[in-house]
N, C-alpha and C positions, 0 to 999 in steps of 0.2 A: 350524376357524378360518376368517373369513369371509375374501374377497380384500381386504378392505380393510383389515382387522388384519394381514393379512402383506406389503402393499404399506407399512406405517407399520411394521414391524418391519424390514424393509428387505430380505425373503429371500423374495418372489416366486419361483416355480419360472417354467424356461424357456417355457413354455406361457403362464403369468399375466403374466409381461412380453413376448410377443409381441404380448397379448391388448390388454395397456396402453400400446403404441406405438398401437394403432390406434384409439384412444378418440377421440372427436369431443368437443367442449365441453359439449352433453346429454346425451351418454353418462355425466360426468362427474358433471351434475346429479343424472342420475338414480343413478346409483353411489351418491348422497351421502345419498339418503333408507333406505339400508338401515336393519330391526330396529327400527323407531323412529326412527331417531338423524338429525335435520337437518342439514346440513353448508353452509353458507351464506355468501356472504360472501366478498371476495378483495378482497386487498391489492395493489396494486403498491410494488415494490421503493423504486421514485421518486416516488411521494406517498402523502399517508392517503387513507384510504377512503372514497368516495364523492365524489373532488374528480375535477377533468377531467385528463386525463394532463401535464401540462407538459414540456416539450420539452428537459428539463435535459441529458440525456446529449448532446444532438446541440449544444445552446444552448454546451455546454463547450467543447464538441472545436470548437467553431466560432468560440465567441468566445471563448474563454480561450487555451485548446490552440495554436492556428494562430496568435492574434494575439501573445502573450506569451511571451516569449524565457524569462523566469525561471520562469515557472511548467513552461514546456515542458522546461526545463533539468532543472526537480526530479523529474519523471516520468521523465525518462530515467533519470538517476543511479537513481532507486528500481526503475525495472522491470529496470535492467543489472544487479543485485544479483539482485535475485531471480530473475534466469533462469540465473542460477549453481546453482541449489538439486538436487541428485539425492537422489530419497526415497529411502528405508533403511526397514528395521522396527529400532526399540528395543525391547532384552528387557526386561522387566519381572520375570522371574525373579529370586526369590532368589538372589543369589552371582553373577550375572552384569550386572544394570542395568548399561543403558547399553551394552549390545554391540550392534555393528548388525551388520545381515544384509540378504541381499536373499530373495526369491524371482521366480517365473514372474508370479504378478500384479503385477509392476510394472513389467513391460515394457509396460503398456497407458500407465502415465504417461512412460516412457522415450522408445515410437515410439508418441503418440495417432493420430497421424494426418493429417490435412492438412498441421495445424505441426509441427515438432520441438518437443521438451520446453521448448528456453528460447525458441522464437518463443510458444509456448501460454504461458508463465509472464508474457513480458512483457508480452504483449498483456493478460495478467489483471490485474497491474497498472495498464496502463492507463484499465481499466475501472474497477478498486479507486480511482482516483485521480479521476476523472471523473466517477463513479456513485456511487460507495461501497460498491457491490456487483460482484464477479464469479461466475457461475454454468459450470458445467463440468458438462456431458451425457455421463454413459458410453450408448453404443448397442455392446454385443457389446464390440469388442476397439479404438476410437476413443473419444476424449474430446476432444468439443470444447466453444468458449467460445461460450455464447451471448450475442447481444445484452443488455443490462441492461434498458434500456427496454422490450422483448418479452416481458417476464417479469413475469406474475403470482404471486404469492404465495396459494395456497389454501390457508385455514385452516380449522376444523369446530367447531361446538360446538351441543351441544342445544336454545340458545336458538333458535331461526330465525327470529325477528325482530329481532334486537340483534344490532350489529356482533360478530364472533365474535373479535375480538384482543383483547377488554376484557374477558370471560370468562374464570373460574376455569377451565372447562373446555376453554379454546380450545387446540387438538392439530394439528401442522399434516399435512395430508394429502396435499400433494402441489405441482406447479406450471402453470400451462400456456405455454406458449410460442405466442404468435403472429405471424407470419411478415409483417413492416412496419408490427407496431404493433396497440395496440388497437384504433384511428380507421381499418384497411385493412380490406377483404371478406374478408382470409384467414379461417378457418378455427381457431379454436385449437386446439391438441395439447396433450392433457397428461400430465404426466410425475409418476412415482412417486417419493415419496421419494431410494429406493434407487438414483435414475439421475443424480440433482441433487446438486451438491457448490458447495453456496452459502458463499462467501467472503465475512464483512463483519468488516474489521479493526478499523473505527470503529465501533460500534453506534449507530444515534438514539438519542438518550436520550428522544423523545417516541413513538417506534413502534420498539418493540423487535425488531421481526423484518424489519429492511432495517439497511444500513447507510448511513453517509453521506458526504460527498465533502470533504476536508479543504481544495476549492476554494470552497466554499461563505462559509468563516468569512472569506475575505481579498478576495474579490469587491473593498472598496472600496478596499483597496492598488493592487490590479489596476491597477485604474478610473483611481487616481492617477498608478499608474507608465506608463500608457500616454500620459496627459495631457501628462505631461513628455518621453515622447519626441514626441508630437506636435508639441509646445510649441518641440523643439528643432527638429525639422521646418520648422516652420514662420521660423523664427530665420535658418535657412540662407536660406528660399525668398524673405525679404523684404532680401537686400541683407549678410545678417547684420550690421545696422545697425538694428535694430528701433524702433519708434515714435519716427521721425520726423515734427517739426509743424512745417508749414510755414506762416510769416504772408504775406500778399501783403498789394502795396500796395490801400491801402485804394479804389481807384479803379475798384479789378478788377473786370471783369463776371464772371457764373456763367459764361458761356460761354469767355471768358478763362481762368479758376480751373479748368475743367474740362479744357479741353484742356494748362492747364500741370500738369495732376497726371499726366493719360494718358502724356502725355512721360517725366515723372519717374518713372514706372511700367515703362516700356519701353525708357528708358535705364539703369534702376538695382536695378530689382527683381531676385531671383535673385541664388543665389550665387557665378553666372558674374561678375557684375556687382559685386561686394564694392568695396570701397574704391576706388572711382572717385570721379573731384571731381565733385561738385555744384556747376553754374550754374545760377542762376537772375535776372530780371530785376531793375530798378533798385527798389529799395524792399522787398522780400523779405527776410524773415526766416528762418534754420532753428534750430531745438534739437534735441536729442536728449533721449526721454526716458528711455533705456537703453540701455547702449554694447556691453556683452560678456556672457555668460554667466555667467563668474567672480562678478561682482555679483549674478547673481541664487541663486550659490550652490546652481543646479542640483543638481551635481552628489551634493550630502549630501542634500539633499529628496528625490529620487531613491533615493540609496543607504540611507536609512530604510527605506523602502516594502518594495526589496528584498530587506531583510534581515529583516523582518516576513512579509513571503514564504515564505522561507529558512525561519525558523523555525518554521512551521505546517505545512512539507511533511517536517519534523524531517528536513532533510538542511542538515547542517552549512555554514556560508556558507564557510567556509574548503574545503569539496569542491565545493562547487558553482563559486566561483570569484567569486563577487562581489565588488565595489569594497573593501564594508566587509570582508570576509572575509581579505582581502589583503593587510590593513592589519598596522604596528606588527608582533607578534612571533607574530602568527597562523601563522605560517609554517615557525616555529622546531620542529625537529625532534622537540622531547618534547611540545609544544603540539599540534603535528600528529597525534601519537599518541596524545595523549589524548581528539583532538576523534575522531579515528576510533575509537578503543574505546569512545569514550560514543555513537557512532550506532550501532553493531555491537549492544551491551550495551543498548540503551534501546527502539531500533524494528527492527533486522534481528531479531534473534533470535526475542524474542516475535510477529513478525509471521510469520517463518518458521514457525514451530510452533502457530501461528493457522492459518497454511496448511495446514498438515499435518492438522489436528484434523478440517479442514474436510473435506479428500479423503479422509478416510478411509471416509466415506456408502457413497461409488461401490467400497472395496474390499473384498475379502474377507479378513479377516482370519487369518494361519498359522493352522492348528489345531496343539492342541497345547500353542503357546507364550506365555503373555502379554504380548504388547508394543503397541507403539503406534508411528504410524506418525511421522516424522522424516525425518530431513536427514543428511546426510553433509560437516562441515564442511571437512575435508579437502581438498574438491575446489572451497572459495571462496578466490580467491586474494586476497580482502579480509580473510579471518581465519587469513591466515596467521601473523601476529603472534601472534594469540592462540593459535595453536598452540604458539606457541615458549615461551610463560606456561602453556600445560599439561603441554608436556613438561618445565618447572622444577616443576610441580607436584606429576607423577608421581615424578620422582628425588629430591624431598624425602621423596615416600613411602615409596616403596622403599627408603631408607636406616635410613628409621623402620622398618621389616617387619627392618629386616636385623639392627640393633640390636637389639630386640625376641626375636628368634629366637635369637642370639647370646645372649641375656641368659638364656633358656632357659624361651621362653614356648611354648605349640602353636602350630604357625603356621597353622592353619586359624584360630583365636580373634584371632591377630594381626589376618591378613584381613580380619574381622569388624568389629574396633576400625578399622582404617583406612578402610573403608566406612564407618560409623557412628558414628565419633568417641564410642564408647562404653564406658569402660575398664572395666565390668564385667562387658565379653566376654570380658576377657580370663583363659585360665586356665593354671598354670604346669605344667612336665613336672616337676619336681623335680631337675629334674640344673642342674648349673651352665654356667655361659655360656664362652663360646668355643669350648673343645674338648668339652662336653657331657658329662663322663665325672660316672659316677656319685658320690655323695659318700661318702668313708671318713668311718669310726666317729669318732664325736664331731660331727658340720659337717651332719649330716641333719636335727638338731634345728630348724637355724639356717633351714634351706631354708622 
């Protein structure tokens, strides 16, 4: 098998991945032309192909991230969740799904390495949220996050002159990581399969193999909701008495007019200044063309935005804390618990096990066992409720198993039926129920 069919299988021996840390970016080229087969062609995670790199991840965190109280709000709430998450293996075995376990390989996602598991976790959502992708590097017994924007996507396909993502044959072969970017003198390094543990919870729906940033779709909410704090900003900085017209006598020179506005400017502007009397000289006019805020009803314009926000980062306004969220009977105790079971139930879960799907590149899988790798909900103190709704779930069961047994079913078939919901697992002993005693002459017919 060549090295490059066992670097795409994902089981490199220690020699072929030493080999493949030290690759230079023509090492790679030239790697790509093995047996025939052209390999041409790279994606980055943050644009299509062949366009100039745009500066989204840094353009986010810079002007989203930092300026945006709501958006920032929503990336917390979602990355404190997920840094909760401790992986498990799920059995997949008959008679047992669903048991978790641990082993020795998951001490590498446990203690990665520089971060602790929930500083690695969060910061990946951050990236998830930002980017729409997070990439996670095992090197030996570390797993770190790399940058989003430093990461190309190399994909392979026969054609070598047609972009290779549009291909029936397009197989992807690897990554390279370059160290400031693609626009820096670094050097790219590239990375096998089997090292990359690519996160994309959103998928593009125009470039299948990057994902995308759920800040993208609300940019003009952003846009607006920052307006209106500017907006009030500015409300405070002008006297919070806002568009004041003043007439002067009609006598008045420009240079007159100029220096009575500088005045009025410097006696009155600022919110130190708020509600002080205005004088002005003989023949002077003032109106007002907007008194309070109340009028202009700020504060619902505003609380739109963010709650359009709210719900495209799919964390509930009612957790996040918003105006509108707060409101009316959002608050009420069954209402609460159902707005947090439908985020649990809708985006933690499936994103959680998105996550999972994803790290499981970089792990080795139990021999042996069938399973798959998971979460251990136990240890989210957000699903804790839902625990208390499993453990009612379980004692419904078991009552069912107990009856069942008592009725004087096998109880391995019982088992069966309880897992499977399927009654023609089920097969009888022949004795009767409760005390199980055999049946006298006459009553066996009846069994």
């Amino acid at each position: 098998m060549r090295l490059l069919d066992r670097l795409r299988s994902g089981n490199p021996t220690p020699s072929e991945r030493s080999y493949v840390n030290s690759l230079t970016f023509e090492d790679v080229l030239a790697m790509f032309s093995f047996n025939g087969n052209t390999y041409a062609g790279m994606s980055s995670p943050l644009r299509s192909p062949g366009t100039p790199v745009a500066g989204n991840f840094p353009g986010f965190v810079q002007g989203v991230y930092q300026t945006s109280g709501v958006v920032a709000a929503a990336i917390t709430a979602r990355a404190l969740l997920m840094s909760q998450i401790r992986f498990q293996w799920r059995s997949l075995l008959q008679g047992e799904t669903g048991r978790l376990f641990g082993t020795t390989e998951l001490a590498v996602l446990e203690r990665p390495g520089d971060l602790s598991r929930a500083e690695l976790l969060y910061a990946a959502e951050q990236h998830n949220s930002l980017a729409g992708n997070a990439f996670f590097y095992r090197n030996a017994g570390q797993v770190r996050l790399l940058r989003p924007d430093w990461v190309t996507i190399v994909f392979g396909s026969e054609e070598s002159d047609v972009d290779p993502t549009v291909q029936l044959d397009a197989e992807l072969v690897g990554y390279t990581y370059q160290p400031g970017g693609p626009n820096s003198k670094n050097e790219p390094v590239f990375l096998a399969p089997s090292q990359v543990a690519h996160w994309k919870p959103e998928p593009d729906p125009m470039f299948w193999w990057r994902g995308q940033s759920w800040i993208g779709s609300v940019l003009s909410e952003i846009q607006t909701d920052r307006q209106a704090t500017e907006f009030k900003s500015k409300f405070f900085a002008n006297a919070a008495t806002p568009q004041l017209i003043v007439t002067l006598d009609p006598h008045t020179t420009q240079q007159q007019a100029t220096d009575i506005a500088a005045v009025i400017n410097q006696r009155h502007e600022g919110s130190g200044n708020a509600y002080k009397t205005l004088v002005l000289g003989g023949g002077s006019d003032v109106k007002v063309a907007g008194s309070n805020l109340a009028q202009l009803d700020l504060k619902n314009t505003q609380g739109v935005d963010e709650t359009r926000i709210a719900l495209r980062s799919r964390v509930p306004a009612t957790l996040l804390g918003i105006s509108e969220g707060l409101a009316g009977s959002a608050l009420n105790a069954g209402n609460y618990s159902q707005t947090r079971r439908m985020w649990s139930d809708a985006w933690f879960t499936p994103t959680a096990q998105n996550l999972c799907a994803s790290m499981e590149r970089i792990l080795a899988l139990p021999v042996g066992t069938p399973c798959e790798l998971s979460f251990d909900p136990s240890q989210i103190m957000f699903l804790q409720e839902d625990r208390k709704d499993e453990a009612d779930i379980r004692s419904t069961q078991a009552s069912s198993m107990r009856q069942l047994v008592e009725a004087g079913f096998e109880p391995s078939t019982v088992t069966k039926f309880v897992a499977t919901g399927d009654t023609t697992v089920l097969q009888h002993t022949g004795v009767f129920s409760v005390q199980l005693q055999a049946p006298t002459e006459g009553q066996s017919d009846a069994v």
